[in-house]
C-alpha positions, -999 to 999 in steps of 0.1 A, spaced: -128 -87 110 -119 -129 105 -106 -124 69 -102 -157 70 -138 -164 75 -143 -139 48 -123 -154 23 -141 -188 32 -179 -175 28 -165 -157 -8 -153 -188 -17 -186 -208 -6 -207 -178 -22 -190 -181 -59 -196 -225 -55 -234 -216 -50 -232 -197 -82 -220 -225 -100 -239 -245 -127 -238 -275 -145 -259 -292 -169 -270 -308 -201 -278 -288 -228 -311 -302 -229 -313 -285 -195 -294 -253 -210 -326 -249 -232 -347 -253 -200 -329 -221 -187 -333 -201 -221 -367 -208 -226 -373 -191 -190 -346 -164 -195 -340 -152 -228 -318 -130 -219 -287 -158 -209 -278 -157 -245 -274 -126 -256 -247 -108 -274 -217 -91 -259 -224 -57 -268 -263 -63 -254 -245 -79 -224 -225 -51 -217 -252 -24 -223 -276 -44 -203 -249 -38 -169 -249 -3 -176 -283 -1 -177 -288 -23 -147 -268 1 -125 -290 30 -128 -298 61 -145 -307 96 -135 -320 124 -154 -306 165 -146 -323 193 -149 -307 201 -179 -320 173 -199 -282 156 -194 -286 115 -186 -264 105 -155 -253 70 -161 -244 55 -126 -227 31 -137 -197 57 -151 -209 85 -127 -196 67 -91 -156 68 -110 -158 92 -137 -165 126 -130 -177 155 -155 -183 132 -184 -220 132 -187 -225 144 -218 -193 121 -233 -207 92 -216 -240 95 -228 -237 97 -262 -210 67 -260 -238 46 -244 -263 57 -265 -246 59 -299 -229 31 -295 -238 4 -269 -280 9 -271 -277 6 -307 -250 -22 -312 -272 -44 -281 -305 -39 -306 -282 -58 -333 -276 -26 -355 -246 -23 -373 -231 -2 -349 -217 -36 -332 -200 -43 -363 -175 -16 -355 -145 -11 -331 -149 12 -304 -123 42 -305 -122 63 -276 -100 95 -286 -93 123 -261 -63 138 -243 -39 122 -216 -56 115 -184 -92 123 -198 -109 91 -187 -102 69 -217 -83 43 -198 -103 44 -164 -136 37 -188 -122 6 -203 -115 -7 -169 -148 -1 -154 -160 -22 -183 -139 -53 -181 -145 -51 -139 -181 -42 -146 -186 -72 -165 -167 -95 -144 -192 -84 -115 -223 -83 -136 -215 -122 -146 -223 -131 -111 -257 -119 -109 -288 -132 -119 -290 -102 -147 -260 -111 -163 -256 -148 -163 -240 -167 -193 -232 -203 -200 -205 -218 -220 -201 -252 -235 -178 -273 -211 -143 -277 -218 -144 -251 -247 -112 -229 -247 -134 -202 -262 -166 -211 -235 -185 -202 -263 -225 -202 -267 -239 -235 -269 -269 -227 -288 -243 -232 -315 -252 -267 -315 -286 -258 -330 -281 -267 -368 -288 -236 -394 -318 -252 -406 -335 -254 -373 -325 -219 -366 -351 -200 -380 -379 -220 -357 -360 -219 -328 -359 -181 -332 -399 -181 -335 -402 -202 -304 -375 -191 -282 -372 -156 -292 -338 -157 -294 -314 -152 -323 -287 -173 -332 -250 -164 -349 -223 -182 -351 -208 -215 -353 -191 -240 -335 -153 -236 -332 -133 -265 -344 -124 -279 -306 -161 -284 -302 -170 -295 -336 -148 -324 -329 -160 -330 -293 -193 -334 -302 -184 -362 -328 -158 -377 -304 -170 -374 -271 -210 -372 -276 -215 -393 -308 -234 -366 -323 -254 -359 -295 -260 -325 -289 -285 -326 -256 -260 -346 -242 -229 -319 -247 -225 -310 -207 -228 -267 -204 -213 -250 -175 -222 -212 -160 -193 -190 -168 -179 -157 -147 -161 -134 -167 -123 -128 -155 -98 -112 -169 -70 -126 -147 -82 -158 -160 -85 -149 -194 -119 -155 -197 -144 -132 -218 -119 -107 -214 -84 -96 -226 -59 -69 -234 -37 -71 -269 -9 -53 -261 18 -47 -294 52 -47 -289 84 -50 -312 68 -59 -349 100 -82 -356 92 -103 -326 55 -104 -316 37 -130 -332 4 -132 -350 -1 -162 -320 -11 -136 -294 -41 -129 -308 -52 -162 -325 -34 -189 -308 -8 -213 -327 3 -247 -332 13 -271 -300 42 -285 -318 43 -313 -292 16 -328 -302 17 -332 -337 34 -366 -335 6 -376 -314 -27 -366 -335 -9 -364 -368 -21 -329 -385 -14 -295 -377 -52 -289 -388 -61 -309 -358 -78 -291 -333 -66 -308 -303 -29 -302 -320 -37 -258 -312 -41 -239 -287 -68 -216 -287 -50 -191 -260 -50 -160 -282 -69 -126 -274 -97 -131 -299 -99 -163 -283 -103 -154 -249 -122 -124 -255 -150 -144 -269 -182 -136 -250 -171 -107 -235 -146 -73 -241 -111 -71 -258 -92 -42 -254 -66 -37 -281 -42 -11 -265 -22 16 -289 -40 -1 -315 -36 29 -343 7 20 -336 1 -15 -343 21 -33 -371 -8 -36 -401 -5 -79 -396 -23 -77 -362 -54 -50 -374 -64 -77 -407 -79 -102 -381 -103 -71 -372 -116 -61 -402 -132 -97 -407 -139 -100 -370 -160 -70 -370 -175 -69 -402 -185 -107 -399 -180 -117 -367 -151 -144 -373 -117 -142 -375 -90 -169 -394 -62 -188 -373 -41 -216 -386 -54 -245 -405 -92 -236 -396 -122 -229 -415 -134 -192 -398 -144 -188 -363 -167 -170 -352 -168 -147 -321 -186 -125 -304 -169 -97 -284 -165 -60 -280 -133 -44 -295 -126 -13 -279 -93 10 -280 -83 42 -268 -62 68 -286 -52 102 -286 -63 131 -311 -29 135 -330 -25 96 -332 -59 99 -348 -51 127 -375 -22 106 -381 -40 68 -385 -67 84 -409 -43 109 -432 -26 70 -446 -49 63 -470 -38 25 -465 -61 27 -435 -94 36 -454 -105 1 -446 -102 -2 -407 -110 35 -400 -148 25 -422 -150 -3 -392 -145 23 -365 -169 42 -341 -150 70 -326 -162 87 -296 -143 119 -283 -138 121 -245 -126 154 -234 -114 171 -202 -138 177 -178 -149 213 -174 -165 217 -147 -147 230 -114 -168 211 -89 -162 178 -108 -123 187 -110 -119 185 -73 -137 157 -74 -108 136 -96 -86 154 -72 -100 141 -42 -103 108 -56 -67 107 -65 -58 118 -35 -76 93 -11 -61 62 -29 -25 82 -17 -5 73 11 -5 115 23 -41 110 41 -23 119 75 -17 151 63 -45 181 58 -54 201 28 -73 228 38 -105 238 21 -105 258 -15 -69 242 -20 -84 220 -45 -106 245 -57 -76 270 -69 -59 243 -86 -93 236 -106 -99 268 -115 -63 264 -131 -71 236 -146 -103 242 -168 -89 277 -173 -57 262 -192 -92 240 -213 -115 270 -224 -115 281 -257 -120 319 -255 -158 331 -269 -168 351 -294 -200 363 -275 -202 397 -262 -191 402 -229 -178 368 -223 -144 361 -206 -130 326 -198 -136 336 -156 -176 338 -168 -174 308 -189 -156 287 -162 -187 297 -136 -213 292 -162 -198 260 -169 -201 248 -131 -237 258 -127 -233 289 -116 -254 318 -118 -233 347 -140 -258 380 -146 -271 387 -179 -264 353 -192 -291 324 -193 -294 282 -197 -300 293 -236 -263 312 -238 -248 286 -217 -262 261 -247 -243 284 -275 -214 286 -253 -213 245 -255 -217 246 -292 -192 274 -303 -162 248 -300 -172 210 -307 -137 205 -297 -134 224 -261 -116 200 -235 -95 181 -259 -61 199 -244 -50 221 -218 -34 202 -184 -41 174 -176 -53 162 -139 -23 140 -134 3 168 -141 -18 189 -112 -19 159 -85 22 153 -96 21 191 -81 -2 188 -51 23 153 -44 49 178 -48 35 209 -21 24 176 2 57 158 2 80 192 4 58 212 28 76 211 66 38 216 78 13 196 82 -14 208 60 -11 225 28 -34 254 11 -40 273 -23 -10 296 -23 13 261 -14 -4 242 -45 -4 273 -69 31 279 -64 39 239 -67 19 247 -103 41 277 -108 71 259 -105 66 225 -123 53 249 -152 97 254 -153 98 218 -161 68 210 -180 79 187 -212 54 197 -240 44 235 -232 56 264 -258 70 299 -242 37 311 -252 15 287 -229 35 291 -201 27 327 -203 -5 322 -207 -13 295 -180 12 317 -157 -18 340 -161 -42 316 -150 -24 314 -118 -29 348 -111 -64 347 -122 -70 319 -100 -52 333 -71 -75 362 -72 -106 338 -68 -88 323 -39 -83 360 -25 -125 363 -26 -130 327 -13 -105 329 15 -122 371 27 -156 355 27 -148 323 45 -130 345 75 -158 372 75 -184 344 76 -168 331 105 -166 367 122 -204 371 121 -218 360 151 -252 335 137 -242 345 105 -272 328 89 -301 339 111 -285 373 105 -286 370 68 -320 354 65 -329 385 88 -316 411 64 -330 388 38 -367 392 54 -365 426 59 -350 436 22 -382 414 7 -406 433 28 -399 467 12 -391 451 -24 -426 437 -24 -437 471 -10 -422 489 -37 -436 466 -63 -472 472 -54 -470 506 -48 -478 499 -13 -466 510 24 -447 494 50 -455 490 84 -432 494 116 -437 463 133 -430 484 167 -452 518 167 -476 503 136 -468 534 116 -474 534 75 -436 538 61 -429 541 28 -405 514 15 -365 518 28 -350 529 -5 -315 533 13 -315 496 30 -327 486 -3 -294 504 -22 -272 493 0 -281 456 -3 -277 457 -39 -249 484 -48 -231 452 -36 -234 431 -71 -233 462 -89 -274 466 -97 -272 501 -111 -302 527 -106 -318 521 -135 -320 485 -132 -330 483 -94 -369 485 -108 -362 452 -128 -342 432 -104 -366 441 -80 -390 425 -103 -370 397 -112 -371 384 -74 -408 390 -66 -414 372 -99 -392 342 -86 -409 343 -51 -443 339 -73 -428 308 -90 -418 294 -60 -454 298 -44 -470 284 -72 -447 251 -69 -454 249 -32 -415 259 -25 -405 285 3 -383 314 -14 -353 316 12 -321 324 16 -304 302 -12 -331 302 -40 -317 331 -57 -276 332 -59 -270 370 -69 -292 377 -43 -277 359 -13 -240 376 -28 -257 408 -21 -271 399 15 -234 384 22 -215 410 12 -238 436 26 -230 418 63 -197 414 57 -189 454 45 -206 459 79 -178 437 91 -144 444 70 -132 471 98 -138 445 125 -125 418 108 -93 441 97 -84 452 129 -82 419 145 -63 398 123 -41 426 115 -30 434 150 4 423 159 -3 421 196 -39 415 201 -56 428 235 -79 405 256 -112 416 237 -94 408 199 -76 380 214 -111 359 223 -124 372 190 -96 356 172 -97 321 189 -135 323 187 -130 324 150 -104 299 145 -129 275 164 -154 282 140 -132 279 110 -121 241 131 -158 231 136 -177 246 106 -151 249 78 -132 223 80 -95 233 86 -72 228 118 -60 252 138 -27 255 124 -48 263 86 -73 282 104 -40 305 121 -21 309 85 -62 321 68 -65 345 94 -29 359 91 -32 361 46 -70 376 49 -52 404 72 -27 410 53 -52 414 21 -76 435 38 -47 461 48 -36 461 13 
């Protein structure tokens, strides 16, 4: 790669992209492409939209555009795109408000404001979501501006475009100064988003009350020039540099806004309400930009019990974002998180991430008041999994019992601090779940903001996600022991379908080697599912239950195999591996292996290399812990 080639063809890319013009040819480009001149909240909802959606099973809109960086935040992200950003782009009042993300450390808040201000910043290069700005104006504002109010109303009719606004005072002057009045002759440029340039985005950041000025987010007086125009109401005497400012067209984001001294938060309540804002000797200005600020929930409580703050809190959209809860997504941030370390030369062997999620949306759950309904069900329920006796309607009352579920509980950077921890201290070089759950262990000794009673209680998460870890790790090694493991369960599968549709019909079997008429194997048939605990007076109705789904599956033009029913495949696995345990016990636990268990063992640990994804050294250390659990 010629990076300097690269750099050359970016930089001859972005000059292709450029555009300059009259605004006589600006109307040219909005008569053909209304959408040039939309607002800033359509703008933004118009790139989310433009990346994609996709539609789940369970009714739950995917937005891609959130989906590729945040993970498990479907339903949070849905409604913030559909509360808020469909319905302030169709000009409802909704854009009149500031956007209030509330939600618990490391939920997502931050990481969604930044895939907006480098969403936009992208999106203002294509075709989609190109904008033009008046030349020369510090707040590259719209130029349709130049359209007096009266002709407004017809321009609307013919262009199909709505105007709001008015000039600021910088171009007001310009266009008496420089253009005589003129306004097809004002010069209009293309403008790309940046917000290392400060332009259409920016970031108010308070500080010390006593010392930060108003300035930073409206601009203030150039004293040095003054003496040259003679009035600090001259615009050419300001500078326009403040955050309101620059954030015109596009996305401010006003951090630890509910701690802010009250001087800064009056600009907003006119800036949102009626799309201006005051700074120095000016009539109003108007802009038009997104105001969006992230907080957490005892901030909140605390902003909206000061009954000074009735008036701001009435301008605000607040849109919870909680902890993901969902195990697969978990190790998904963890993964994430981990690849953008500088540990890749060291291995983390499979399920390691998976114990420390379990941990993780353990510490979330809220515990349920429906029958027979621990936190372990939940957290499978939760992660798509198939839990008996429960169904996609309980799952729904499960969601609903606690509006509030995900907004505490530990937080995924205090886990990866942990997983840094078992990487950096380890003298090996791979880590697994006991390493990380013992890292967790520990820096629960340390933790800053946990009582006596939640480290008792997440201690027993530990244990509880140990014990998952315990199942995960037997299966993995007794997969690996059984020799074409899957042709030997779809086998067993075949055969235990045969006699279940026998039984069902009241019909016989028949030997596929002498043709005799059998009656259906009742003892393969117990055996098969004695191992998810189907008791004898259910067996008629799970029985049942699966010819019923094979039906289903006909009828959609689907083949019914080995994964299309989960408690089912359980059965089949555990079935082959009971067949198994002695096997598998004997060799792993032998301190001095003979030739036979020897080859065994290395024909395993190949397996667990080539098909499971650890290295030998992992592989070694599994098959030494599932020993020792199978001799306990």
């Amino acid at each position: 790669m010629d990076i300097l080639k690269r750099i050359a063809a970016q930089k001859e890319k972005e000059e292709k992209l450029r555009w300059e013009g009259t605004f006589a040819e600006y109307l040219k480009i909005v008569k053909q492409q209304p959408h040039v001149a939309c607002t800033a909240h359509a703008r933004v909802y118009n790139m989310i939209k433009h990346a994609g959606l996709e539609e789940k099973e369970d009714g739950t809109k995917e937005y891609l555009f959130f989906s590729r960086e945040l993970y498990g935040l479907d339903k949070a992200i849905q409604r913030l795109v559909e509360e808020y950003f469909h319905s302030a782009a169709k000009r409802l009042d909704v854009r009149k408000r500031i956007l209030l993300l509330m939600g618990p450390v490391s939920g997502g808040k931050s990481t969604i404001v930044t895939l907006l201000k480098k969403g936009l910043e992208q999106f203002s290069r294509t075709d989609e979501g190109a904008l033009y700005g008046i030349k020369g104006c510090p707040m590259h504002e719209e130029p349709l501006h130049l359209i007096p109010h009266e002709l407004r109303p017809e321009f609307e009719q013919d262009y199909g475009v709505k105007i709001e606004g008015e000039l600021c005072p910088v171009c007001q002057l310009r266009l008496e100064e420089e253009y005589n009045g003129r306004v097809e002759d004002v010069i209009v440029e293309r403008v790309f988003l940046s917000e290392s340039k400060r332009v259409g985005i920016g970031t108010f950041s308070p500080s010390d009350p006593k010392s930060q000025d108003i300035a930073d987010l409206t601009g203030s007086i150039d004293f040095s020039t003054i003496t040259e125009f003679g009035s600090e109401s001259d615009p050419r005497a300001y500078r326009f540099d403040g955050e309101l400012n620059k954030a015109n067209r596009g996305l401010m984001e006003f951090q630890e806004m509910l701690k802010c001294d009250e001087k800064f938060l009056w600009n907003l309540l006119s800036l949102t309400q009626e799309g201006n804002f005051k700074a120095g000797r000016f009539a109003l200005i108007s802009a038009d930009e997104l105001i969006v600020a992230h907080t957490n929930e005892a901030e909140y409580r605390s902003f909206i019990s000061n009954k000074k703050n009735e008036a701001l809190q009435s301008r605000m959209i607040v849109i919870p974002i909680p902890y993901n809860l969902s195990v697969t997504q978990e190790e998904r941030i963890y993964e994430k998180l981990i690849k953008e370390s500088d540990v890749a030369d060291k291995h983390i062997a499979p399920h390691t991430l998976r114990a420390a999620a379990i941990f993780s949306i353990l510490t979330r759950l809220k515990e349920s008041k429906k029958s027979g309904v621990d936190l372990l069900k939940k957290l499978k329920l939760y992660d798509g999994k198939e839990v008996d006796g429960f169904k996609e309607t309980d799952l729904e009352e499960l969601r609903n019992e606690h509006p509030d579920e995900g907004m505490s509980g530990i937080d995924p950077r205090y886990v990866i601090n942990r997983i840094s921890s078992a990487l950096i201290s380890t003298d090996k070089d791979y880590i697994n779940a006991l390493d990380v759950l013992r890292s967790l262990k520990e820096g629960l000794d340390t933790h800053p903001s946990i009582t006596k009673e939640q480290r008792e209680r997440f201690l027993n998460f530990i244990s509880v996600a140990r014990k998952e870890y315990d199942e995960l790790a037997k299966k993995e090694v007794q997969k690996a022991f059984v020799y074409s493991y899957e042709e030997s369960a779809k086998t067993l599968l075949e055969n235990y379908l045969d006699n279940v549709e026998a039984y069902c019909n009241w019909q016989k079997i028949r030997d596929p080697i002498t043709g005799e008429e059998l009656d259906p194997d009742e003892k393969l048939m117990r055996s098969i599912e004695e191992q998810i605990g189907i008791s004898e007076n259910a067996k008629k109705a799970f029985r049942e239950e699966i010819l019923i789904r094979i039906s289903a599956y006909a009828r959609k033009g689907k083949k019914f195999d080995y994964n299309s029913h989960e408690r089912l495949r359980e059965a089949i696995q555990k079935k082959l591996f009971a067949d198994l345990k002695d096997v598998v016990k004997i060799t792993t636990s032998s301190k001095t292996p003979d030739e036979n268990q020897l080859k065994k063992i290395n024909e395993v640990i190949n397996r667990l290399v080539e098909e499971h994804g650890y290295t030998p050294a992992s592989a070694n250390d599994l098959l030494r812990y599932v020993g020792s659990l199978l001799n306990r």
